[in-house]
C-alpha positions in Angstrom: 0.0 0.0 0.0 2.9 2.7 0.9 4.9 1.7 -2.4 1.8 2.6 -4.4 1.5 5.5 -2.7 5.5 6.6 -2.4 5.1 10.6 -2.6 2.3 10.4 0.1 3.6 12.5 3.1 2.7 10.2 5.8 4.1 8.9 9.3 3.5 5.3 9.7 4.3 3.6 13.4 4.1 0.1 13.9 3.7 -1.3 17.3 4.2 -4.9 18.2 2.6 -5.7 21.3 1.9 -8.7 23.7 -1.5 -9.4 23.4 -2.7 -13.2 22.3 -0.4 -15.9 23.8 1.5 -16.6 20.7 3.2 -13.2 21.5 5.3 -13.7 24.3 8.3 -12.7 22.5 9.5 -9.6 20.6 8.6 -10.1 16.7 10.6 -12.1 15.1 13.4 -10.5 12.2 11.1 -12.1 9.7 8.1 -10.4 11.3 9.5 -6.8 11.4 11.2 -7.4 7.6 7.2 -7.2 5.7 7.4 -3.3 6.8 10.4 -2.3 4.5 9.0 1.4 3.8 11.2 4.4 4.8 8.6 6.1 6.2 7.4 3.4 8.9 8.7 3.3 12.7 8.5 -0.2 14.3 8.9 -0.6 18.1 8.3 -3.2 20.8 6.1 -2.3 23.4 5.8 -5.2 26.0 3.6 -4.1 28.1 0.9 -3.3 25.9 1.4 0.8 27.3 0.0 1.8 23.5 -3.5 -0.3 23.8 -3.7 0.8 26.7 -3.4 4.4 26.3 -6.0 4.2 23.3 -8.6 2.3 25.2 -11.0 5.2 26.2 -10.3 7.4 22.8 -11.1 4.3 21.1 -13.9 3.8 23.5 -15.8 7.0 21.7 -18.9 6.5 20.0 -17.2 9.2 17.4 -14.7 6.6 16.5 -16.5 4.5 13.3 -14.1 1.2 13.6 -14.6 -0.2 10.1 -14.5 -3.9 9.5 -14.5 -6.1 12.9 -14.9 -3.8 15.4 -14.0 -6.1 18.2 -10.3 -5.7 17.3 -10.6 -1.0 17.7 -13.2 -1.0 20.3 -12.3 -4.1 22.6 -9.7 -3.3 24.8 -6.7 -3.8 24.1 -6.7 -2.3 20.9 -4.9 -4.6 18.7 -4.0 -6.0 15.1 -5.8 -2.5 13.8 -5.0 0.4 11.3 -5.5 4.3 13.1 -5.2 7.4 10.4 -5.0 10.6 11.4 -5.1 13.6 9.3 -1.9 15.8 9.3 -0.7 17.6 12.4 -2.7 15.2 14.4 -0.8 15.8 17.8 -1.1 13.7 20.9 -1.6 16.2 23.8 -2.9 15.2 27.2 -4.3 12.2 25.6 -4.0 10.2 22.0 -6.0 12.0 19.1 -8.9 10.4 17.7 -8.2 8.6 14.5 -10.6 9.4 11.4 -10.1 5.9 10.3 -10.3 2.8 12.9 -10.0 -1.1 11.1 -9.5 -3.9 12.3 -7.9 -6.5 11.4 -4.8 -4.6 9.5 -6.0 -7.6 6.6 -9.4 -5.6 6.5 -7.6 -2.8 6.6 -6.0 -1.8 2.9 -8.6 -0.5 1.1 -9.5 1.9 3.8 -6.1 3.0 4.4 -5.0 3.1 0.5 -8.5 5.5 0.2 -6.8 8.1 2.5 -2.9 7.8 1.0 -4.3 8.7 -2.4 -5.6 12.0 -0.5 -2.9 12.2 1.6 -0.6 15.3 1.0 2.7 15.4 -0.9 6.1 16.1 0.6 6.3 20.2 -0.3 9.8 20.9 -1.8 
């Protein structure tokens, strides 16, 4: 999806996290080797401190999770896809995503939708 898109000015941060019991281990080299894009961020976050911290902005009945909801709105937020619009900023608490999906399988079209939109880098 990001090498179709490659002048799309995004951020993207990839979070592994221990949440089903087949994750008791950081992600395997394999694992972290399907995200080869410049422009993604991977880190390991063993005590699930990132689902957590989404759980009530996730919570929102703003926040349209698209595809199986049980992934976004089910604490611990996991296997899911957040967008935010540029100069989202997390302040006191995490913004709101505009898109929420769940599982990241359901979540290309969704995602590839808001990449063709998505800004260019301005010289």
């Amino acid at each position: 999806m990001l090498a179709r898109n490659p002048n799309a000015d995004v951020r993207v941060y990839v979070v592994w996290e221990e949440i089903t019991f087949s994750d008791w281990t950081p992600p395997s080299n394999d694992s972290i080797a399907r995200m080869t894009d410049l422009r993604a961020r991977q880190y390991y976050d063993a005590n699930t401190l990132v689902a957590k911290a989404w759980k009530d902005v996730l919570a929102r009945d703003s926040v349209a999770a698209q595809g199986d909801a049980t992934y976004v709105k089910n604490p611990p937020a996991w296997d899911c896809a957040l967008y935010f619009p540029a100069g989202a900023q997390w302040a006191a608490e995490p913004p709101a995503p505009t898109i929420a999906v769940g599982p990241i399988v359901s979540a290309e079209d969704a995602l590839a939708a808001a990449l063709t939109v998505a800004p260019s880098p301005q010289p």
